[in-house]
N, CA, C and O atoms as CSV, one atom per row, in Angstrom:
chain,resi,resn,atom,element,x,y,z
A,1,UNK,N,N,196.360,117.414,-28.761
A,1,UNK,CA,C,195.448,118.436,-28.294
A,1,UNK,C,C,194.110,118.274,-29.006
A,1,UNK,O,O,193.995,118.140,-30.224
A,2,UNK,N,N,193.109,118.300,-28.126
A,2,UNK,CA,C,191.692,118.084,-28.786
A,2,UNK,C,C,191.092,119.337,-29.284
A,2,UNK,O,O,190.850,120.138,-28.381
A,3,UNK,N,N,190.701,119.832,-30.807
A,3,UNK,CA,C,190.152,120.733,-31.436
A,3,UNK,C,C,188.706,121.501,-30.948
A,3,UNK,O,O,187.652,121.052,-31.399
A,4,UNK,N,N,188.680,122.509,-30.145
A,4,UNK,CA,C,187.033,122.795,-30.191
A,4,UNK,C,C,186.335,122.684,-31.179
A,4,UNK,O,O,186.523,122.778,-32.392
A,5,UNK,N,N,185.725,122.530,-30.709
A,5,UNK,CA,C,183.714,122.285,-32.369
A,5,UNK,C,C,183.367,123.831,-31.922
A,5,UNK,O,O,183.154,124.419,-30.862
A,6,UNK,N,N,183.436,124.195,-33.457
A,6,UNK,CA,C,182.344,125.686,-33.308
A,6,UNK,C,C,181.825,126.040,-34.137
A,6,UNK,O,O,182.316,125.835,-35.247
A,7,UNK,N,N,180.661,126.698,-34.024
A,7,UNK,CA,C,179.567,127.470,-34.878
A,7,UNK,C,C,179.475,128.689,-35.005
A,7,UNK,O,O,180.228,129.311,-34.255
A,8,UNK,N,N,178.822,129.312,-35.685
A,8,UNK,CA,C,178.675,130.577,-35.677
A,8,UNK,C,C,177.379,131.377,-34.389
A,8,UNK,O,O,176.602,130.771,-33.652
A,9,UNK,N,N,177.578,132.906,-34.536
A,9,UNK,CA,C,176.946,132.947,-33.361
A,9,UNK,C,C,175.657,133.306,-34.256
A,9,UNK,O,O,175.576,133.616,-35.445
A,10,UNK,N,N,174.698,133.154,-33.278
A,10,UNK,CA,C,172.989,133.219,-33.745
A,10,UNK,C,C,172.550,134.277,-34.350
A,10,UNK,O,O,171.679,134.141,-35.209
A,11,UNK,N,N,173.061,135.557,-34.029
A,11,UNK,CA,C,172.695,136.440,-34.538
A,11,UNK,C,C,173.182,137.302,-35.550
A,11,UNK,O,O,172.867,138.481,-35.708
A,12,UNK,N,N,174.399,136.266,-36.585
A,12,UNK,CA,C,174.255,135.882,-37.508
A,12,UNK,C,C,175.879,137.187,-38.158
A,12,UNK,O,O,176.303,137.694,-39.197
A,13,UNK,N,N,176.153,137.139,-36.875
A,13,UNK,CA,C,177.525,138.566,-36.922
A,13,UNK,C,C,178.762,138.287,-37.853
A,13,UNK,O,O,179.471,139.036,-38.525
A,14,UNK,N,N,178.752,136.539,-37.582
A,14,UNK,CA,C,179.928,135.498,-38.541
A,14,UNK,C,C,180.856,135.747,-37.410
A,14,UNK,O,O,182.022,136.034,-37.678
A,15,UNK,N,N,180.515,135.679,-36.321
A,15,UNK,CA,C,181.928,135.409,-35.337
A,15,UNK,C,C,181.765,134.305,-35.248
A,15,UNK,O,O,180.749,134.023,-35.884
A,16,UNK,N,N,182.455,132.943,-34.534
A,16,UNK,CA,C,182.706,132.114,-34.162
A,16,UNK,C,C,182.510,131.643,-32.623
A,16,UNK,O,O,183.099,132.404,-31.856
A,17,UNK,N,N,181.964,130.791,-32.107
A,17,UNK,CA,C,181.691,130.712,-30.509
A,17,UNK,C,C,181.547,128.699,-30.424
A,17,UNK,O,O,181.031,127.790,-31.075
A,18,UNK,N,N,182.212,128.848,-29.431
A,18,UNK,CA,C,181.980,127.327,-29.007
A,18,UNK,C,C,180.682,126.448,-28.747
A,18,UNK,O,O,179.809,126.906,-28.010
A,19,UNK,N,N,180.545,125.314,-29.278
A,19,UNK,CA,C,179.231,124.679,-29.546
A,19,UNK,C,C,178.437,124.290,-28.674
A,19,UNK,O,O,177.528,123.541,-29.032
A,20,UNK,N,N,178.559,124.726,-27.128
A,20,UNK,CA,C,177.794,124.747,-26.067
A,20,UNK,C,C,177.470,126.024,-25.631
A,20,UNK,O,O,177.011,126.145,-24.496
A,21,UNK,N,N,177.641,127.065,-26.384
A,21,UNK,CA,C,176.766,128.308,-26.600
A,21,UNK,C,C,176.521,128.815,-28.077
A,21,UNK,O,O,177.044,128.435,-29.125
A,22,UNK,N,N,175.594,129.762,-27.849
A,22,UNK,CA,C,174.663,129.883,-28.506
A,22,UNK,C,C,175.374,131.527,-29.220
A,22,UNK,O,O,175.204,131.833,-30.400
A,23,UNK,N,N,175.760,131.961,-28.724
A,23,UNK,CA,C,176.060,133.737,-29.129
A,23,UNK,C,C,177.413,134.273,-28.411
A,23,UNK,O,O,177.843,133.767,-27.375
A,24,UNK,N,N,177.971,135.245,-29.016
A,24,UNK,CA,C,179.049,135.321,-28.591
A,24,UNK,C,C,178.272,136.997,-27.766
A,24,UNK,O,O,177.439,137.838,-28.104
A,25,UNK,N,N,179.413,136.676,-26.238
A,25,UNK,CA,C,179.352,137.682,-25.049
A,25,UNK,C,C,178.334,139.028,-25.455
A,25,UNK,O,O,178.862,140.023,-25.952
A,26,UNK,N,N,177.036,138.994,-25.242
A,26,UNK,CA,C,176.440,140.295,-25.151
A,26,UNK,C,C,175.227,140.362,-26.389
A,26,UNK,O,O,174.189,141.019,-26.309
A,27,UNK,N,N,175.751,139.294,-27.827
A,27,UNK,CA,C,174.843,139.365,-28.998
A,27,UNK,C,C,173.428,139.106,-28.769
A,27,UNK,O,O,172.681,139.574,-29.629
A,28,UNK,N,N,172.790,138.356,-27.640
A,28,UNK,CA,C,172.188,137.818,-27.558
A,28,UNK,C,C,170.920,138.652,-27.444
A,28,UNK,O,O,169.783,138.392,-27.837
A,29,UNK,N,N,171.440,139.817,-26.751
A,29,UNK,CA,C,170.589,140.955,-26.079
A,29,UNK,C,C,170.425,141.418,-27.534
A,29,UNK,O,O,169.264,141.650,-27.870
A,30,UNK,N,N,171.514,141.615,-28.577
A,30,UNK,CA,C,171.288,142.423,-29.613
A,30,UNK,C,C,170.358,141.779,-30.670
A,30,UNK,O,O,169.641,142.322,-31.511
A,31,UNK,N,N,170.592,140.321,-30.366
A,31,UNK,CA,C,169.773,139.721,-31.711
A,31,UNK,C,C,168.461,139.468,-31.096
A,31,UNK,O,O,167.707,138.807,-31.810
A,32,UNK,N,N,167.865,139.929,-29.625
A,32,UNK,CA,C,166.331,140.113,-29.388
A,32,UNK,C,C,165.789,140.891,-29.655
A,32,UNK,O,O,164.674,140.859,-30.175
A,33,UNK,N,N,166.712,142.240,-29.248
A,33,UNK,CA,C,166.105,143.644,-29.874
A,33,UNK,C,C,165.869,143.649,-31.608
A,33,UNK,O,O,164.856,144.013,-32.206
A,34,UNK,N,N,166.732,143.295,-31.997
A,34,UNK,CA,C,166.676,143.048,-33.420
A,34,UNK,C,C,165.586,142.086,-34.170
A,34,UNK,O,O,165.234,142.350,-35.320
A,35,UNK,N,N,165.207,141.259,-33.650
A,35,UNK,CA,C,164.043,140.115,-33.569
A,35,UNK,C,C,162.905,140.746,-33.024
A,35,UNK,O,O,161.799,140.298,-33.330
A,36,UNK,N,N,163.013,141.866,-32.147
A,36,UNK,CA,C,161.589,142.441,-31.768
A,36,UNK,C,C,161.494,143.527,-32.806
A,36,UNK,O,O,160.333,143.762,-33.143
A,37,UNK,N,N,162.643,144.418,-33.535
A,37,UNK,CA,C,162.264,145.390,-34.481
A,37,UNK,C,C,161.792,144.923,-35.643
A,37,UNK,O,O,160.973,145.553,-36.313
A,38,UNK,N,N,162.495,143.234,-36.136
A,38,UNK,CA,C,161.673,142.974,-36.679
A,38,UNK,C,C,160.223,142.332,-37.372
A,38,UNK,O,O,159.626,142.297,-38.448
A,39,UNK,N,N,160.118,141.901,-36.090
A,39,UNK,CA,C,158.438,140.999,-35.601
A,39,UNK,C,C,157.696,142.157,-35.375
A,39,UNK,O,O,156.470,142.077,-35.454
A,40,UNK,N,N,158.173,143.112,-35.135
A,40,UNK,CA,C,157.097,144.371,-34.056
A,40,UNK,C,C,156.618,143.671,-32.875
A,40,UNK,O,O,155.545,144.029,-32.388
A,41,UNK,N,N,157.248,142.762,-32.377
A,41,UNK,CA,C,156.491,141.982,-31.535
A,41,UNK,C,C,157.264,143.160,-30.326
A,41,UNK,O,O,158.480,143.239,-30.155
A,42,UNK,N,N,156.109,144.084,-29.514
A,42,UNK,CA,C,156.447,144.382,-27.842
A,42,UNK,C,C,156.658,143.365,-26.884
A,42,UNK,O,O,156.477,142.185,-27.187
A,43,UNK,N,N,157.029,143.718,-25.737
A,43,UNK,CA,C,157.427,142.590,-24.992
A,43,UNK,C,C,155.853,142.464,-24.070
A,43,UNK,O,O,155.732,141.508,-23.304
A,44,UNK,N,N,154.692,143.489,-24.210
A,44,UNK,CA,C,153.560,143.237,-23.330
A,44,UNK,C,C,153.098,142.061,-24.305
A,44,UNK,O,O,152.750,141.070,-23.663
A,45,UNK,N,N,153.007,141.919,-25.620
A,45,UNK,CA,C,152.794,140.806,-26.288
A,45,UNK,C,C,153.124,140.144,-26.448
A,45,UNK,O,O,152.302,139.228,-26.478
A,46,UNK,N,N,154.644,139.697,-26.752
A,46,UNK,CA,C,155.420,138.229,-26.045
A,46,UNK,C,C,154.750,137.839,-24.850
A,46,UNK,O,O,154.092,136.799,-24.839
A,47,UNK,N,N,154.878,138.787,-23.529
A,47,UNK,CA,C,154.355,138.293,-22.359
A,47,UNK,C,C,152.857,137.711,-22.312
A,47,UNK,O,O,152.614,136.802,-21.519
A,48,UNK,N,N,151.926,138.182,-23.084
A,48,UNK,CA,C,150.589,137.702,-22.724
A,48,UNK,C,C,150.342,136.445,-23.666
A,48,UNK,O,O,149.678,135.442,-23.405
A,49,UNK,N,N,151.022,136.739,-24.791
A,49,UNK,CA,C,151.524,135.228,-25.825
A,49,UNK,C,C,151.784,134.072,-25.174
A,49,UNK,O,O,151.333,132.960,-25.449
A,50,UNK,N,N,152.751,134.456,-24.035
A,50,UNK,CA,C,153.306,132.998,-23.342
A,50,UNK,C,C,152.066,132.995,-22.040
A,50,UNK,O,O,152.139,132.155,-21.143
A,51,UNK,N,N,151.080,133.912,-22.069
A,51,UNK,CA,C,150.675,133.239,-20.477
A,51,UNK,C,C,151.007,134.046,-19.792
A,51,UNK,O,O,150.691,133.825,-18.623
A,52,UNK,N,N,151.579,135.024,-19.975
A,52,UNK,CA,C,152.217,135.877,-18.668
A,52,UNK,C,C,151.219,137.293,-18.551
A,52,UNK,O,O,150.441,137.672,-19.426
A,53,UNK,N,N,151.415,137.818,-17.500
A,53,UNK,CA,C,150.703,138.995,-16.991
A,53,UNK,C,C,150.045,139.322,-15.403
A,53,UNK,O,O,150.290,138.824,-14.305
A,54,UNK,N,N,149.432,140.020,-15.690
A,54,UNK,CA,C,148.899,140.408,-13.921
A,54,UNK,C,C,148.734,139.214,-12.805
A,54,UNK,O,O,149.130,139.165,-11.641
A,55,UNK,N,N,148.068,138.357,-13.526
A,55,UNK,CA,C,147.595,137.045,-13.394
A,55,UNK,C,C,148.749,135.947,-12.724
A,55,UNK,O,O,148.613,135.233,-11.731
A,56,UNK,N,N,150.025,136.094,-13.716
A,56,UNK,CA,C,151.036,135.275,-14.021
A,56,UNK,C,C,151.863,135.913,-13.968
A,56,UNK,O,O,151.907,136.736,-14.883
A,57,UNK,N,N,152.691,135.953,-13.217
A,57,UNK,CA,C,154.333,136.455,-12.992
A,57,UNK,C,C,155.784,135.993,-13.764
A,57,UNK,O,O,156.504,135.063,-13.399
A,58,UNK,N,N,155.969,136.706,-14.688
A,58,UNK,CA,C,157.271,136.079,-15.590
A,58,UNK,C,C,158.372,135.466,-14.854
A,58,UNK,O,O,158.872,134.350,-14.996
A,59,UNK,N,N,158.769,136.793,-13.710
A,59,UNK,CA,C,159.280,136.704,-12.780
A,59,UNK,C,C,159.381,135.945,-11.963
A,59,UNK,O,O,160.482,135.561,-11.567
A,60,UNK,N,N,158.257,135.523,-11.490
A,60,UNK,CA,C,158.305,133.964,-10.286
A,60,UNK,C,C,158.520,132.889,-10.866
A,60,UNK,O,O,159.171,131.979,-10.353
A,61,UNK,N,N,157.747,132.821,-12.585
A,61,UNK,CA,C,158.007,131.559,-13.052
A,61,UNK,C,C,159.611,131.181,-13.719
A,61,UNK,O,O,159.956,130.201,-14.380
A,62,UNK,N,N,160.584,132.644,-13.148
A,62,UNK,CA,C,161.984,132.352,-13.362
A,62,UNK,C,C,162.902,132.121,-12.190
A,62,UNK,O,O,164.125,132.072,-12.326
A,63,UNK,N,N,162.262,131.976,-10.997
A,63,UNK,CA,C,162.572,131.936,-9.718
A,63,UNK,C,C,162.175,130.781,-9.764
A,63,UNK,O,O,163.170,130.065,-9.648
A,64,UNK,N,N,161.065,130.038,-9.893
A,64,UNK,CA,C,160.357,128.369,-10.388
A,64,UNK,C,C,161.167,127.984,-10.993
A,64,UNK,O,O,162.282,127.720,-10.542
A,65,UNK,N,N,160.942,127.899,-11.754
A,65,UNK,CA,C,161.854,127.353,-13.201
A,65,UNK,C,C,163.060,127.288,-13.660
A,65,UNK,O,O,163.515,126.190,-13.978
A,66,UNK,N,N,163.869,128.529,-13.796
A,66,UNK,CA,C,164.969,129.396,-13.878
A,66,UNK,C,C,165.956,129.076,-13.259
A,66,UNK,O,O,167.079,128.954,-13.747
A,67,UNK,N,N,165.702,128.931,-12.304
A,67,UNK,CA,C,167.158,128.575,-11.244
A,67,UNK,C,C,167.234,130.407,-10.457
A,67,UNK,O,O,168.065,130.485,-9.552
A,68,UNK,N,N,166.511,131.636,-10.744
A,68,UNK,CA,C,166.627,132.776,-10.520
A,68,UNK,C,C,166.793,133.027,-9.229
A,68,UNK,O,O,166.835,131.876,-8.795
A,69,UNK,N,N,166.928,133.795,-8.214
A,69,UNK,CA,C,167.077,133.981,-6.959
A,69,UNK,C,C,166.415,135.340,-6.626
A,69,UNK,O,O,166.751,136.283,-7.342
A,70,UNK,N,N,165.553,135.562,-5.673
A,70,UNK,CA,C,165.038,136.658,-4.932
A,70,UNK,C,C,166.137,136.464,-3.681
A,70,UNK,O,O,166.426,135.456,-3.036
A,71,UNK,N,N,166.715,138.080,-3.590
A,71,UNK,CA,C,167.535,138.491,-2.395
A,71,UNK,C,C,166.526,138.956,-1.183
A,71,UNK,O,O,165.991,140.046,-1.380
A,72,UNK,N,N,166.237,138.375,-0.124
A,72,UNK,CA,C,166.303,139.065,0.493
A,72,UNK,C,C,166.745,140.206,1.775
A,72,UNK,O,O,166.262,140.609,2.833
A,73,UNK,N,N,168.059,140.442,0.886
A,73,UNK,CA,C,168.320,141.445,1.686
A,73,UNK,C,C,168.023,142.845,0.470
A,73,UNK,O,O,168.723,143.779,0.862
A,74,UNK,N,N,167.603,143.069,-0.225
A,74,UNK,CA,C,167.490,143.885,-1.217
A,74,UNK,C,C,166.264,143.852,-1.913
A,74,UNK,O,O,165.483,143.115,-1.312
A,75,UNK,N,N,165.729,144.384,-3.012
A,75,UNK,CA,C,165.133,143.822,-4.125
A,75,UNK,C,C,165.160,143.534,-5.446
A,75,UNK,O,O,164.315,143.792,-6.303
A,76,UNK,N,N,166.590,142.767,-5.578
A,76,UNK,CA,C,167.081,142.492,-6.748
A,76,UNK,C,C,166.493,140.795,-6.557
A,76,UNK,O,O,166.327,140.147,-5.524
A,77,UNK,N,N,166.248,140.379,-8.151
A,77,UNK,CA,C,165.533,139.536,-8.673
A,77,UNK,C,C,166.385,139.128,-9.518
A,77,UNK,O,O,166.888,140.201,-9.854
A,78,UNK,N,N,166.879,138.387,-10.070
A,78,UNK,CA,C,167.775,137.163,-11.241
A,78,UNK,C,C,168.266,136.442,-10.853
A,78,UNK,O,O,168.259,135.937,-9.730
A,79,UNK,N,N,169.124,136.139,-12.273
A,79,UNK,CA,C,170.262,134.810,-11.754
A,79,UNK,C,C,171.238,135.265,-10.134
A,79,UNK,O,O,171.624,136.346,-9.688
A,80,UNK,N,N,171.297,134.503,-9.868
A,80,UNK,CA,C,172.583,134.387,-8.370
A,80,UNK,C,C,173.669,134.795,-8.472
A,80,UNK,O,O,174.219,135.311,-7.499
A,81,UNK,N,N,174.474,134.650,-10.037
A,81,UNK,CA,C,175.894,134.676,-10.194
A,81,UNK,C,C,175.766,136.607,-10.566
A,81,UNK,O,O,176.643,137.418,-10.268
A,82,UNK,N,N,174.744,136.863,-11.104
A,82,UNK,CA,C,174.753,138.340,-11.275
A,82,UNK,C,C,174.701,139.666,-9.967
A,82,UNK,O,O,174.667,140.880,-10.165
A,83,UNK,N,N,174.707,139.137,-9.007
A,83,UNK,CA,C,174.419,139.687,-7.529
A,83,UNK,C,C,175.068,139.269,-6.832
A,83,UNK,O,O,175.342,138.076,-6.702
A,84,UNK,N,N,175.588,140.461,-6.031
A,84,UNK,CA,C,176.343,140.670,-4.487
A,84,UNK,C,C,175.195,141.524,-3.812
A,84,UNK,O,O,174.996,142.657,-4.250
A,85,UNK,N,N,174.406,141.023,-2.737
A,85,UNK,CA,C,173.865,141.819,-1.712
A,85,UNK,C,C,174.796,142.701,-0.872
A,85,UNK,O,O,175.635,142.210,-0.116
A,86,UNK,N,N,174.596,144.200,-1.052
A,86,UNK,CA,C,175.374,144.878,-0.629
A,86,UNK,C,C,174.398,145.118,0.870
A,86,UNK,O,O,174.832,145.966,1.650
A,87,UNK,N,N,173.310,144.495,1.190
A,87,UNK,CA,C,172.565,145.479,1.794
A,87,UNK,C,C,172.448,144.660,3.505
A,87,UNK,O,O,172.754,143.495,3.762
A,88,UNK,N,N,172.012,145.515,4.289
A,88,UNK,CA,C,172.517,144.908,6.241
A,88,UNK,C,C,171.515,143.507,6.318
A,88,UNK,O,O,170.897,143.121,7.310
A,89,UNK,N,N,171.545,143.004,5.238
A,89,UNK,CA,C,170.956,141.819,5.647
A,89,UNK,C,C,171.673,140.523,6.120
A,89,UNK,O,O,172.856,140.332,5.838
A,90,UNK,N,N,170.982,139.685,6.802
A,90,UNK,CA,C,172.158,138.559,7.490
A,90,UNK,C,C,172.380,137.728,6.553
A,90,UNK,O,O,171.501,137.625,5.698
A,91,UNK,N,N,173.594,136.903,6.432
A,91,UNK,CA,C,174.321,136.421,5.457
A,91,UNK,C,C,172.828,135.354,5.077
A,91,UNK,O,O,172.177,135.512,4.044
A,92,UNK,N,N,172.569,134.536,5.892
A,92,UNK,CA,C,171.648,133.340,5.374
A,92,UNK,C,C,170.505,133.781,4.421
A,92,UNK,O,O,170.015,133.096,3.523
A,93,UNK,N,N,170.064,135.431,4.882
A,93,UNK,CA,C,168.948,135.441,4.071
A,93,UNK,C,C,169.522,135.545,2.571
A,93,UNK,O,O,168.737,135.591,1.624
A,94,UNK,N,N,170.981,135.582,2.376
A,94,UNK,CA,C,171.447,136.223,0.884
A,94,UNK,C,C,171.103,135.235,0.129
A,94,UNK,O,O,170.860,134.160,0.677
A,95,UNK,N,N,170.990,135.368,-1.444
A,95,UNK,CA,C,171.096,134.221,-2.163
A,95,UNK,C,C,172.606,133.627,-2.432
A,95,UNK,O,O,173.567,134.370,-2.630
A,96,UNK,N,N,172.704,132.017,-2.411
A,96,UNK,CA,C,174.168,131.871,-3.396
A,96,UNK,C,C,175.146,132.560,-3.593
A,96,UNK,O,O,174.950,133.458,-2.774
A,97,UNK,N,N,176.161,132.822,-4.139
A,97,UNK,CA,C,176.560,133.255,-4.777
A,97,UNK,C,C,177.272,131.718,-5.987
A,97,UNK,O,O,177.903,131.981,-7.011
């Protein structure tokens, strides 16, 4: 039987997670908030830091980039695997699943 390789998770909890991720289920969210309480960094300043704003859409450039999906049968915006279009739209316009 071949041994997984693992590390600890990033945000530094001392759990254990397999070496093709990064954080274990959910930390990830916790160790940003935690990284923004302690940078003081807001997210209107991350955003204009990277380029982003009125101008520049975070959003499209994760639909670009991202692999993200705009539904249109709805107006939900993200990843594909996070969405079921519940809404009377025809199957083709859905994203993926």
């Amino acid at each position: 039987m071949t041994e997984k390789r693992e590390r600890g998770c990033f945000c530094g909890c001392g759990k254990r997670v397999e070496t093709s991720r990064w954080f274990v289920q959910g930390h990830d969210v916790t160790a940003a908030a935690a990284l923004r309480a302690v940078e003081e960094l807001r997210l209107p300043r991350q955003l204009v830091s990277l380029g982003f704003g009125p101008e520049r859409s975070v959003v499209e450039a994760a639909v670009r980039e991202a692999g993200w999906v705009r539904c249109l049968g709805c107006v939900y915006v993200g990843p594909s695997a996070s969405h079921i279009c519940t809404a009377d739209a025809p199957a083709s316009d859905r994203p993926p699943r």
